[in-house]
C-alpha positions as CSV (number, residue, x, y, z in Angstrom):
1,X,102.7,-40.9,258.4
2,X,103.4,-41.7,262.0
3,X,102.0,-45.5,261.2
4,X,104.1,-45.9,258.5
5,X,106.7,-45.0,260.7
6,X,106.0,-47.5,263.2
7,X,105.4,-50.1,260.7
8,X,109.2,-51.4,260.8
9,X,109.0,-51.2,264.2
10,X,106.0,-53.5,265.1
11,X,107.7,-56.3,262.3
12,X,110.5,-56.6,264.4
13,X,111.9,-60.1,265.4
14,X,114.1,-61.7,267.4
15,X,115.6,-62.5,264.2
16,X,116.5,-59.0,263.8
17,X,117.7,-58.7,267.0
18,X,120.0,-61.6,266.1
19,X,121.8,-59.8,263.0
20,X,122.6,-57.7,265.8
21,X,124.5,-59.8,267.8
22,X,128.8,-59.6,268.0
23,X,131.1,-62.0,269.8
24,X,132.1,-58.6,272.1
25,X,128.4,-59.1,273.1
26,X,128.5,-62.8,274.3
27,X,132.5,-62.4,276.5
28,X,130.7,-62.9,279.7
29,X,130.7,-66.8,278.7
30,X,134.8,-67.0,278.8
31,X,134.7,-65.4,282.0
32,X,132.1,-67.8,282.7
33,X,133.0,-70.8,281.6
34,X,136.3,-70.3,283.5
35,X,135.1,-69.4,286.4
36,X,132.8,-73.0,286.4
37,X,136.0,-74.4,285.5
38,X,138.0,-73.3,288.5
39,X,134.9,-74.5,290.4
40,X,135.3,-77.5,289.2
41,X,139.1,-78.0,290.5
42,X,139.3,-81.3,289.9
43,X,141.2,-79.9,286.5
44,X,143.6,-76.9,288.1
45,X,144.4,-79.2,291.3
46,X,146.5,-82.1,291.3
47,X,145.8,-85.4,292.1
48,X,147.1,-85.2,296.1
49,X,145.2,-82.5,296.4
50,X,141.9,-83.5,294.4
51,X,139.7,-84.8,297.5
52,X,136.0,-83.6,298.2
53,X,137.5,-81.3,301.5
54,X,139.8,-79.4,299.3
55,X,137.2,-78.8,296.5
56,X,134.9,-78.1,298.9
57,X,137.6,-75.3,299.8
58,X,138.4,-73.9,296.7
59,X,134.7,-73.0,296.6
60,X,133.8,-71.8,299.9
61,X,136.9,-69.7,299.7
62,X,136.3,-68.5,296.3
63,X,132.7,-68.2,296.5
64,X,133.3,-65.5,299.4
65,X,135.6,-63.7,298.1
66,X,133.7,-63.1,295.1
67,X,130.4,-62.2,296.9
68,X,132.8,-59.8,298.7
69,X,134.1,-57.9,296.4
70,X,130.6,-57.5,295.2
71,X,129.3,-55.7,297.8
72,X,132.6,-53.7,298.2
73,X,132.4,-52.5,294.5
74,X,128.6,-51.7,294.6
75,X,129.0,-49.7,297.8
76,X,131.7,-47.7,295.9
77,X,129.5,-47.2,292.7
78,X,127.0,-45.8,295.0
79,X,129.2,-43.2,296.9
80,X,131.5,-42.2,293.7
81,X,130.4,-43.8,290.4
82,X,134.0,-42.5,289.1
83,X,135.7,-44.5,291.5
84,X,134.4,-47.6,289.3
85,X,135.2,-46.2,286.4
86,X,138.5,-45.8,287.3
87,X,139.5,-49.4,288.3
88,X,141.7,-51.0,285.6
89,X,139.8,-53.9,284.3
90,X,143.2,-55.8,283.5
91,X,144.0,-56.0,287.2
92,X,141.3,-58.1,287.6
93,X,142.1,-60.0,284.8
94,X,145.6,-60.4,286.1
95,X,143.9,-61.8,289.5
96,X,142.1,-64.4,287.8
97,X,145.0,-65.5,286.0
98,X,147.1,-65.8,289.1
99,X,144.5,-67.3,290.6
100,X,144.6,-70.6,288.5
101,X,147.9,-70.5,288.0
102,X,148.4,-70.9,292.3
103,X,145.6,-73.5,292.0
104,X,147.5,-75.5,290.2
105,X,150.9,-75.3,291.2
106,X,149.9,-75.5,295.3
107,X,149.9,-79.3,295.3
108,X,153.9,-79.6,293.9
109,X,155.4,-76.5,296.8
110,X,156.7,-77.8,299.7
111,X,153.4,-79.3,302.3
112,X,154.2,-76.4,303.9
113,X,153.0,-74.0,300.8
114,X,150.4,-76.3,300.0
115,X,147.7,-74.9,302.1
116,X,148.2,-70.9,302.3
117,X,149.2,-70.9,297.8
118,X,145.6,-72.8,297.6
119,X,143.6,-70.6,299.6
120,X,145.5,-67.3,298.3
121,X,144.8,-69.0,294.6
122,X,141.0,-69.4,295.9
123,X,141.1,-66.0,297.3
124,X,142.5,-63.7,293.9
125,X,140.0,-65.7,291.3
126,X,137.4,-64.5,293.8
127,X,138.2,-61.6,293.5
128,X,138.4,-60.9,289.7
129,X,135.4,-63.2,289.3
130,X,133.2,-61.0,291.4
131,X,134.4,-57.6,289.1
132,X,133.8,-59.3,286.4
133,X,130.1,-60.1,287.5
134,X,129.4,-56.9,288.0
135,X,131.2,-55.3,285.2
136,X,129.3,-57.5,282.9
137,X,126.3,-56.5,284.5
138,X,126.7,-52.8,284.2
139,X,127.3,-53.7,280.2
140,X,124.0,-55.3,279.4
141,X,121.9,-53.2,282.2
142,X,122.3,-50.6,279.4
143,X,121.6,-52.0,276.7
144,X,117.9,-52.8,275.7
145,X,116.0,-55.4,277.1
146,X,115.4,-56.7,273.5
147,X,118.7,-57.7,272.7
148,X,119.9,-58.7,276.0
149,X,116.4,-61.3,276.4
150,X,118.8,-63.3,273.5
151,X,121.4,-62.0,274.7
152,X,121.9,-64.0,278.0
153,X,120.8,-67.3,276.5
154,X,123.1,-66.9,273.8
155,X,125.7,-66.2,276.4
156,X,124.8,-69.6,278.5
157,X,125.5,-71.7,275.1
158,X,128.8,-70.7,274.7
159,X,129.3,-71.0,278.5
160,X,128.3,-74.6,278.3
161,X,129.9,-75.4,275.2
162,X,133.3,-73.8,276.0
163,X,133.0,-75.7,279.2
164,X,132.7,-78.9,276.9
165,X,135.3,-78.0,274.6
166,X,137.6,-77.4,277.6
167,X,136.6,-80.9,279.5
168,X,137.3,-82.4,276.4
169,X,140.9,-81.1,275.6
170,X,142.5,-81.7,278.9
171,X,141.3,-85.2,279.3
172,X,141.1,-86.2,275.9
173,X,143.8,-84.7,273.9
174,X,145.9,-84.1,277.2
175,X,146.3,-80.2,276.7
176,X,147.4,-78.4,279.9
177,X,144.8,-77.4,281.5
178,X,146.6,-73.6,282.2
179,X,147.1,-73.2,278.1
180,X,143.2,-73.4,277.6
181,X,142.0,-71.5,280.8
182,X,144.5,-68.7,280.9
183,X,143.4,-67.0,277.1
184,X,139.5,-66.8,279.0
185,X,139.4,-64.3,281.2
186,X,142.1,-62.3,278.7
187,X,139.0,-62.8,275.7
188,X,136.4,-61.8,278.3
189,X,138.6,-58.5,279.1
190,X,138.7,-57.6,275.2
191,X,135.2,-57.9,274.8
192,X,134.4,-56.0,278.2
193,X,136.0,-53.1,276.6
194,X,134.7,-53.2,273.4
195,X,130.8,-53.4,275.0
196,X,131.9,-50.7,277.6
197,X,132.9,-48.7,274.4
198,X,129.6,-49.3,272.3
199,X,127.4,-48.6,275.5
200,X,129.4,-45.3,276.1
201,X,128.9,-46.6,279.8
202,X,128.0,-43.2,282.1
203,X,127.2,-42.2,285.8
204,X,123.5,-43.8,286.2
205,X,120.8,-41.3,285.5
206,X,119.2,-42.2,289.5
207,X,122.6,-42.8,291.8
208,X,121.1,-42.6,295.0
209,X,119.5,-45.5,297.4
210,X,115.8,-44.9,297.2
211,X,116.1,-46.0,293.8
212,X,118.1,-49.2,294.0
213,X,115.8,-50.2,296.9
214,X,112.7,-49.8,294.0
215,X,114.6,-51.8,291.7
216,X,115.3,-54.2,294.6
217,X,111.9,-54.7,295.9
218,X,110.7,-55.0,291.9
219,X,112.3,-57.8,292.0
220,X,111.5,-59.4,295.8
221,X,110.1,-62.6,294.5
222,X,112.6,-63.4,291.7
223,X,115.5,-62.9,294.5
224,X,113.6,-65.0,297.2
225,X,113.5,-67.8,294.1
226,X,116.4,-67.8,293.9
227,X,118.1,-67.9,297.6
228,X,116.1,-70.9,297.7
229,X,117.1,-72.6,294.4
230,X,120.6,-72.2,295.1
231,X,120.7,-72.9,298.4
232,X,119.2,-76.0,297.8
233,X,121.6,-76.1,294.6
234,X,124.5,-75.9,296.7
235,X,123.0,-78.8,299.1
236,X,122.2,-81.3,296.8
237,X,125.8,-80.4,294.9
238,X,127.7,-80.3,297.9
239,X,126.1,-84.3,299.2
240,X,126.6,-85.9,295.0
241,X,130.6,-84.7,295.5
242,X,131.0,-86.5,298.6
243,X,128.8,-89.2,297.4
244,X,130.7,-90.2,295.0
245,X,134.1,-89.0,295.9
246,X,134.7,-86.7,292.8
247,X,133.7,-83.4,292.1
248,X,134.7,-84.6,287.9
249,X,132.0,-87.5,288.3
250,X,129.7,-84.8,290.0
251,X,129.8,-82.7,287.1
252,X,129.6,-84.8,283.9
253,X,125.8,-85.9,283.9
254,X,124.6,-82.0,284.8
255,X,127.1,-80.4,282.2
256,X,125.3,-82.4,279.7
257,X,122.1,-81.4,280.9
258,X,122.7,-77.4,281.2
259,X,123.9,-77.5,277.4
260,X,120.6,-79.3,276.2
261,X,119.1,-76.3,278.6
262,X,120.9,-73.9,276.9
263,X,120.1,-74.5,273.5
264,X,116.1,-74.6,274.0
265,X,116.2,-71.7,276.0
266,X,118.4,-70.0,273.0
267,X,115.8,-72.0,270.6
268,X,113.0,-70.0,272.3
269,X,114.8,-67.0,272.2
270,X,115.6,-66.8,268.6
271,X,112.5,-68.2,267.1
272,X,109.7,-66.9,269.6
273,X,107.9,-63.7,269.5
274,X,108.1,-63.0,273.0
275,X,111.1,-62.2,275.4
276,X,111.9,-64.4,278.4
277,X,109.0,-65.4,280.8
278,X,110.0,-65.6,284.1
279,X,106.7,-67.8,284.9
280,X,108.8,-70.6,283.2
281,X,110.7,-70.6,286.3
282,X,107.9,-71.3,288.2
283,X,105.3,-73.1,286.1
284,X,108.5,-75.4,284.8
285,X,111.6,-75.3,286.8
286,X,110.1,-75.3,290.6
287,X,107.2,-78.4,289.8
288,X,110.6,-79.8,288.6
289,X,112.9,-79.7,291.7
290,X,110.0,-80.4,293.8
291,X,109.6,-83.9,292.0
292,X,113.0,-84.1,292.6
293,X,113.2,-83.6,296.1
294,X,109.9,-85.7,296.6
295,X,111.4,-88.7,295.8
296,X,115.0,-88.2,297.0
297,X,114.7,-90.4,300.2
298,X,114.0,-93.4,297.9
299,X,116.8,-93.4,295.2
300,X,119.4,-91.1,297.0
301,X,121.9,-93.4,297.7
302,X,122.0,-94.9,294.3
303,X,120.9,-92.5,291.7
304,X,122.6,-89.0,293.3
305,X,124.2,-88.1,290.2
306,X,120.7,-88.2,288.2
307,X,119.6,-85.6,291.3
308,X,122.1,-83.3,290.7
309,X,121.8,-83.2,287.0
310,X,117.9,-82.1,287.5
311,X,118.7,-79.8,290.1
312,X,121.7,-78.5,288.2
313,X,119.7,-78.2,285.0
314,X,116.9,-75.9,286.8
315,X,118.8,-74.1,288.4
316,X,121.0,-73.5,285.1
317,X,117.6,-72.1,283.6
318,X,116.5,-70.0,286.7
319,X,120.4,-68.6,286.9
320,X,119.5,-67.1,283.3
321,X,116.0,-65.7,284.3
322,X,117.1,-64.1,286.9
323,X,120.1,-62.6,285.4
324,X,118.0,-61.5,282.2
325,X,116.0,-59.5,284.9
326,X,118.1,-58.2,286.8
327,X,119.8,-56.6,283.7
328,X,116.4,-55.6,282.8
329,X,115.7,-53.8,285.8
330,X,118.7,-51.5,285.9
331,X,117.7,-50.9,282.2
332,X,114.2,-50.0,283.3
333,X,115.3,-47.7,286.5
334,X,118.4,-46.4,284.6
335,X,120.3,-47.1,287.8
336,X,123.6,-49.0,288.0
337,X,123.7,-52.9,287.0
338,X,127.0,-53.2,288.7
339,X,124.8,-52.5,292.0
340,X,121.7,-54.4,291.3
341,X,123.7,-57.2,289.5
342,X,126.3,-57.2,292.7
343,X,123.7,-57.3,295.2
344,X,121.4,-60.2,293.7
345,X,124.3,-62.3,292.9
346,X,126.4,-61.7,296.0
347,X,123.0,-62.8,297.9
348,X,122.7,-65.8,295.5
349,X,126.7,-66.8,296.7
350,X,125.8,-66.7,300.2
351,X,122.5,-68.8,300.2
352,X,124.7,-71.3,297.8
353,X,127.3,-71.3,300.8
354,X,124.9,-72.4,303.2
355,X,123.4,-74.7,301.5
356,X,127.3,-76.3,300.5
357,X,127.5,-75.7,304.7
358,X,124.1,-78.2,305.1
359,X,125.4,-80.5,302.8
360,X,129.2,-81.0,304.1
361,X,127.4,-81.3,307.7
362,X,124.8,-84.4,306.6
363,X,127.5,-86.0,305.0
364,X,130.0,-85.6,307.6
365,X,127.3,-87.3,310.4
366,X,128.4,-91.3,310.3
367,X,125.6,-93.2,308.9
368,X,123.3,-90.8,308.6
369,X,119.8,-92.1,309.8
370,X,117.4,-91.9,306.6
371,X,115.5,-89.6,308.7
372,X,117.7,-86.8,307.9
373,X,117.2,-87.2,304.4
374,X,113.7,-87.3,304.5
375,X,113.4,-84.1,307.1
376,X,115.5,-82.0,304.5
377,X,113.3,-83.2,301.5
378,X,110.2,-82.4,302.9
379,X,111.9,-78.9,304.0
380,X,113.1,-78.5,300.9
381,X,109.1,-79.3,299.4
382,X,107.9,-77.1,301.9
383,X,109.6,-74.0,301.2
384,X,109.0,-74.5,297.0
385,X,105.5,-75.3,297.7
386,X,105.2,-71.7,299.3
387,X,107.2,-70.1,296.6
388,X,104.3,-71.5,294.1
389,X,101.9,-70.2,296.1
390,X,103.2,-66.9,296.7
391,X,103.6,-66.6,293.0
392,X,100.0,-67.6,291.6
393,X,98.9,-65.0,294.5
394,X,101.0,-62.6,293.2
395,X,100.0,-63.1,289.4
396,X,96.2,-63.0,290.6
397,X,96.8,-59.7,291.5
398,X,98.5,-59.0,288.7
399,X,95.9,-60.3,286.3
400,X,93.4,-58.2,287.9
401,X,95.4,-55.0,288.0
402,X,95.5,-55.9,283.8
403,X,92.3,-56.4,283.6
404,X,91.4,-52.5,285.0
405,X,94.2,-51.7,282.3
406,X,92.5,-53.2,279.5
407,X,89.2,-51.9,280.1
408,X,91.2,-48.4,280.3
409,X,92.3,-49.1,276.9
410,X,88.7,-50.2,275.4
411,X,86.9,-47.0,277.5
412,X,89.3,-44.6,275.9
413,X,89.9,-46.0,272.3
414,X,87.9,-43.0,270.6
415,X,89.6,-40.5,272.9
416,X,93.0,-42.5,271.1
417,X,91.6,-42.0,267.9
418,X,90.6,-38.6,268.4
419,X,94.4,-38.0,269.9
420,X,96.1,-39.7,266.7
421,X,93.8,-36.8,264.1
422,X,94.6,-33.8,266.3
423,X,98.7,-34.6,266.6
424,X,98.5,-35.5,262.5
425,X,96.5,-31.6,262.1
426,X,99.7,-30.5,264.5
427,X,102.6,-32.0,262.5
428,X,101.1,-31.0,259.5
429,X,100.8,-27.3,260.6
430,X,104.1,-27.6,261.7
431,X,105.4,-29.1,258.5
432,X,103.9,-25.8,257.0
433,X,106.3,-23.6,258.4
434,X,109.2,-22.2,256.6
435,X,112.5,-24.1,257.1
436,X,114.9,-22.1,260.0
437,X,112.7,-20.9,262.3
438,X,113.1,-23.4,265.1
439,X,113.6,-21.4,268.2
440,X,115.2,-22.1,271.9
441,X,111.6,-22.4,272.8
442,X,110.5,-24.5,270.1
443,X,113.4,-27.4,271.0
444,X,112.3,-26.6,274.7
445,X,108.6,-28.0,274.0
446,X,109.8,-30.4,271.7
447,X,107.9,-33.8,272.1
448,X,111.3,-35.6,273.7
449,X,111.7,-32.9,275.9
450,X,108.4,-33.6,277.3
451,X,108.4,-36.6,277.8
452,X,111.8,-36.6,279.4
453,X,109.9,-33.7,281.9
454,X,107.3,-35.9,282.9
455,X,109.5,-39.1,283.4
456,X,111.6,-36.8,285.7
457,X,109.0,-35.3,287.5
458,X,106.6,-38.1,288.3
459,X,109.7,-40.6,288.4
460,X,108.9,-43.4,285.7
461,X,111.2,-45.9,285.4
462,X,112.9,-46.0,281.5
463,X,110.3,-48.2,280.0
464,X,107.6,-46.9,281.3
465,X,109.0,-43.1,279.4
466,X,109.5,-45.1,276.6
467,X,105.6,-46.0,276.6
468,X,104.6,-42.3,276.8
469,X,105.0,-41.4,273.4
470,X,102.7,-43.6,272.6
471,X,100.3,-43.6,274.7
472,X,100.4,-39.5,274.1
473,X,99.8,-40.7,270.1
474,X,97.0,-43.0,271.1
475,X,98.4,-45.9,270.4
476,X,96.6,-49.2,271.7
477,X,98.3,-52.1,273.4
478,X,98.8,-54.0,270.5
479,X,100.6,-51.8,268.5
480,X,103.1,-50.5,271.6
481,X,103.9,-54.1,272.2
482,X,104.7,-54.8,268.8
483,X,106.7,-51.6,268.5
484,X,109.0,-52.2,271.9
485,X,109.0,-55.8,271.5
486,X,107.0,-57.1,275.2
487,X,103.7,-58.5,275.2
488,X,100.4,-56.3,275.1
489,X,100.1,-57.3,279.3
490,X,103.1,-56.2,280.1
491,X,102.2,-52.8,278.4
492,X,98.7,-52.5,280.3
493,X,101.2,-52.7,283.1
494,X,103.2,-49.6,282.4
495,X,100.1,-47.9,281.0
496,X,98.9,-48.8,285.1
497,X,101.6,-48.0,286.9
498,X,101.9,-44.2,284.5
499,X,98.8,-43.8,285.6
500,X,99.4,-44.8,289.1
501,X,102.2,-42.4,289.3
502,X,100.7,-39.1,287.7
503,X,97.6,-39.7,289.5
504,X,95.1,-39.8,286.5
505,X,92.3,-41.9,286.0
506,X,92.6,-42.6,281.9
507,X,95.0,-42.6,278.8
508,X,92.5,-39.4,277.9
509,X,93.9,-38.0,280.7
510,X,96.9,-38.6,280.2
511,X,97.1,-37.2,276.7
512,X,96.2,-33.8,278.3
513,X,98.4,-33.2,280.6
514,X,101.1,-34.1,277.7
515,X,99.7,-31.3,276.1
516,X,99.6,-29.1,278.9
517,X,103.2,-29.5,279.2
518,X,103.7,-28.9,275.7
């Protein structure tokens, strides 16, 4: 009976996970697309005002505000989650909306006006941008990492397409630019409450620092990835603007190039077996931008558009890695993604701003020697270089630790098959009983309520609990990975680290003390 019942589970597909999907699910791309949008300000500014510098601004100033109001919401989460929950969602809206709206009317006020209307316009989208971050990371940090590894892909499409759709109305059709930016953020509201709604969003189940510094430090290299991706992001975007004197030119060869990004990584979502595999990011995206920077010196000065696409298009990739993970995590340590989101993308602003801060001081240094160029690249090679190698010396290690875990799994395979008779003999005896006699401590033993005990006690994270079952039933790599949807090494990692935790030596062992606590 109990693999019948699993049958459904281990045919499941990210097709299935698909028929699943609502457009409530995918409203972080209007706040998204927006939020490029303002970033590109060629659109919202007008044409007085539309030089590099004040671009440049719009950003910087932005771009701080936002990673400020991260920080200032996570530490709030993590003193009073209430506090959060009580912060009208609309107000932040409302910000964002204002925001543009100053944007573009700063260049026709009086000179005067001019300068304070754009930074206060710069400041308030900041602002609602960097709730809306967060907020959209508490959403999907509770939902299953199943759904969200299509999910986030799904959400970059639309992000890029709406982005295209937008680019294409104002300069095409000549639709203000205020009529098709203001409904965004007011779409990505209505769907924010309708997720927050299906989630039935709640105080995080571990509130306190020890466990967002675990979550943190689970995801060290990812975040180190990517302070260097978009810090190097920020410097190659920051020199193609005032290369070529227009943050519009800038953008049209790398908008391109994130949509064809977006639909393979959707592609690969939908139709493979496997969730997202943050080795791409590696294996792909950093042999990529080290190319890139490699030959840099010799084409800068004619081809820096081409640069920035690649660098743009990695990057694009990487930014939906790491935010699938980072969603993933709080899933996985039940913690807040608000906090975890905040902090990873607050720390991805900042390493962004200094890398726009490099870039605006090469470019601002009167024929710049070629040395410069070539001192950055091969600082730019450098650091990647070490990035690789900290990873393939980080996946050794992790290969090896799978490697114990797999001969765990051959070593106790009887012991699973003995475990999978004896809990048939007990459902059967229990089936046996008469209907009505459950007791207060029969629903206190119950098989859920052990396994929540255990995950409480010995502190696993919530995929490792959800693991237990069956590894309590015997269950073998294969068949758990099928039924949770991972791959069978990322279960021989749980089964390690469960076994790591409560301090026993085998999935026999294992099995006892479940029944012990039974």
């Amino acid at each position: 009976m109990a693999t019948a019942a699993t049958a459904p589970e281990d045919k499941r597909s990210m097709r299935m996970i698909w028929k699943t999907l609502r457009l409530r699910h995918l409203g972080l791309a209007f706040f998204w697309a927006c939020s490029m949008l303002t970033f590109r300000s060629t659109f919202l500014l007008c044409d007085a005002l539309g030089t590099p510098e004040n671009e440049t601004l719009v950003i910087v100033v932005s771009f701080a505000a936002n990673a400020a109001t991260l920080f200032a919401i996570s530490s709030i989460i993590e003193g009073d989650p209430k506090r959060y929950e009580k912060m009208p969602a609309w107000v932040f809206a409302a910000f964002i909306i204002v925001g543009i709206v100053l944007l573009n009317v700063s260049g026709r006020l009086d000179v005067h006006l001019t300068m304070p209307t754009l930074i206060a316009g710069s400041v308030v989208t900041g602002v609602g941008y960097g709730y809306f971050w967060g907020s959209w990371a508490q959403v999907y940090g509770q939902m299953h990492p199943s759904r969200t590894s299509f999910y986030i892909p799904a959400v970059f499409l639309l992000t890029t397409t709406i982005f295209l759709l937008v680019s294409f109305a104002d300069e095409q059709l000549g639709i203000p630019i205020l009529a098709l930016m203001v409904p965004l953020p007011l779409i990505a509201l209505a769907c924010l409450a309708r997720s927050r709604k299906e989630v039935t969003l709640a105080a995080p189940k571990h509130d306190k620092s020890p466990v967002y510094l675990a979550a943190m430090s689970s995801l060290w290299s990812l975040i180190l990835a990517g302070l260097i991706l978009s810090c190097l992001f920020g410097f190659v975007w920051e020199m193609t603007v005032f290369s070529v004197g227009s943050v519009n030119a800038a953008h049209q060869m790398p908008l391109f190039l994130n949509f064809i990004v977006a639909i393979t990584l959707t592609a690969l979502a939908l139709l493979g077996r496997k969730r997202i595999d943050i080795s791409m990011a590696y294996r792909i995206i950093v042999p990529v931008i080290v190319a890139a920077f490699v030959v840099m010196p010799f084409f800068w000065e004619d081809n820096s558009v081409l640069l920035n696409a690649v660098v743009s298009a990695c990057f694009g990739a990487f930014d939906v890695i790491l935010w699938y993970m980072v969603v993933a995590t709080a899933y996985d340590f039940s913690a807040s993604g608000f906090i975890i989101g905040g902090l990873v993308r607050a720390l991805s602003i900042i390493s962004r701003l200094l890398g726009i801060g490099i870039g605006y001081i090469v470019m601002m240094i009167p024929d710049r020697p070629p040395l410069v160029i070539v001192g950055i690249s091969l600082g730019a090679v450098y650091l990647l270089g070490m990035l690789f190698l900290l990873y393939r010396r980080r996946q050794t290690r992790t290969l090896a630790k799978d490697a114990e875990g797999t001969a765990f799994e051959h070593m106790q395979k009887q012991a699973g098959s003995y475990s999978d008779r004896a809990i048939g003999t007990e459902q059967g005896s229990a089936s046996a009983q008469a209907p009505g006699t459950e007791s207060t401590e029969s629903e206190t033993n119950s098989p859920e309520s052990v396994y929540e005990l255990i995950a409480e006690d010995y502190g696993l994270t919530r995929r490792e609990a959800e693991v237990l079952p069956y590894l309590a039933k015997g269950r073998s790599a294969k068949v758990i990975a099928g039924a949770l949807y991972v791959s069978e090494s990322t279960i021989r990692t749980h089964t390690r680290r469960i076994l790591e935790k409560t301090a026993l030596h085998s999935k026999q062992d294992l099995i006892d003390l479940i029944e012990r606590y039974g």
